[in-house]
C-alpha positions in Angstrom: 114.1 95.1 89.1 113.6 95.8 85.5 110.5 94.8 83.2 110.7 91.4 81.8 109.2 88.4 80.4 108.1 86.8 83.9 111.3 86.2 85.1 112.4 87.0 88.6 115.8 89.0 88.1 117.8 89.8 91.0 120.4 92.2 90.8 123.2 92.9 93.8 122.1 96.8 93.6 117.9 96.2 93.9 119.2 94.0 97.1 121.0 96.9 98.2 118.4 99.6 97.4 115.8 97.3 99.1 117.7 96.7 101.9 118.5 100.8 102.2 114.4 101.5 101.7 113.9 99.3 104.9 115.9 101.0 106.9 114.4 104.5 105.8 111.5 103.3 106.6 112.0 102.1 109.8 114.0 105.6 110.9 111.0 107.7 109.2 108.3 105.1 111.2 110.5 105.8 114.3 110.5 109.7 113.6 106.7 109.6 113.2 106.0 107.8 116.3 107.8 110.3 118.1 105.8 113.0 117.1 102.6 111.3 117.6 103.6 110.7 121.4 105.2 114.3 121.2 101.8 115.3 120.2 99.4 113.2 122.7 101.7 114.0 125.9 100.7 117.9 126.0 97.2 116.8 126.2 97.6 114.3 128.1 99.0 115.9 131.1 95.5 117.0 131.7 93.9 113.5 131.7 93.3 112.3 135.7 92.1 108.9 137.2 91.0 106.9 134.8 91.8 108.2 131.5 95.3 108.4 132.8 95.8 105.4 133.6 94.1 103.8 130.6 96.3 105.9 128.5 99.7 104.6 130.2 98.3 101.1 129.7 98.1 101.7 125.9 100.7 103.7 125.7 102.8 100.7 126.8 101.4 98.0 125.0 102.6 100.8 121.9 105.4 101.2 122.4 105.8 97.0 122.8 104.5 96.9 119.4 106.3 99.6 118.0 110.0 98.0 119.5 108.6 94.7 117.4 107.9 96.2 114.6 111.8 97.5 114.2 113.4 94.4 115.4 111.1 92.9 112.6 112.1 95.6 110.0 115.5 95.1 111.6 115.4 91.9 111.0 114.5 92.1 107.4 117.2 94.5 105.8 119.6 92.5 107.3 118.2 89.1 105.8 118.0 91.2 102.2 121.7 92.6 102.6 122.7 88.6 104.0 120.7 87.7 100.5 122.9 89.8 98.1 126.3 88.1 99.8 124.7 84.7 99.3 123.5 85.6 95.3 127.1 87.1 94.6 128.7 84.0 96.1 126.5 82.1 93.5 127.2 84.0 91.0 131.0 83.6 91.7 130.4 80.1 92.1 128.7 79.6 88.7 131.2 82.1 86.7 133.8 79.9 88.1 132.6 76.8 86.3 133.4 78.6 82.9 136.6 78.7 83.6 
């Protein structure tokens, strides 16, 4: 969205570009989560009793989170990319009352 006088403009490209950001995002958030767990499984291999155990407990309330997280992000691009069909149907609507 450009610079302006206060005014929310909304153009069908900063919809898409938004809506593409998201998705990066989520795929880079994804990516990163993988090589945290990558990262945490060689050492936790070692961990007995306990630790272990407390681990896969966290572990699994993680990856809950984590699968929310990109349902919400999900979620969102696909609202944005809904948003730019509903703003170019307005837009045809209104250009059609010119004519």
């Amino acid at each position: 969205m450009a610079a302006n006088d206060g005014t929310t403009v909304v153009t069908y490209a900063s919809l898409d570009l938004a809506a593409a950001s998201i998705d990066r995002q989520a795929k880079q958030l994804d990516q990163d989560l993988k090589a945290i767990k990558a990262m945490i499984a060689s050492v936790s291999e070692l961990w007995e009793g306990e630790a272990k155990s407390a681990y896969r407990s966290a572990q699994t309330r993680w990856d809950t989170q984590a699968t929310g997280i990109r349902e919400n992000l999900s979620q969102i691009s696909r609202a944005v990319r809904e948003a730019e069909t509903a703003y170019r149907s307005g837009d045809k609507r209104a250009a059609a009352n010119f004519q």
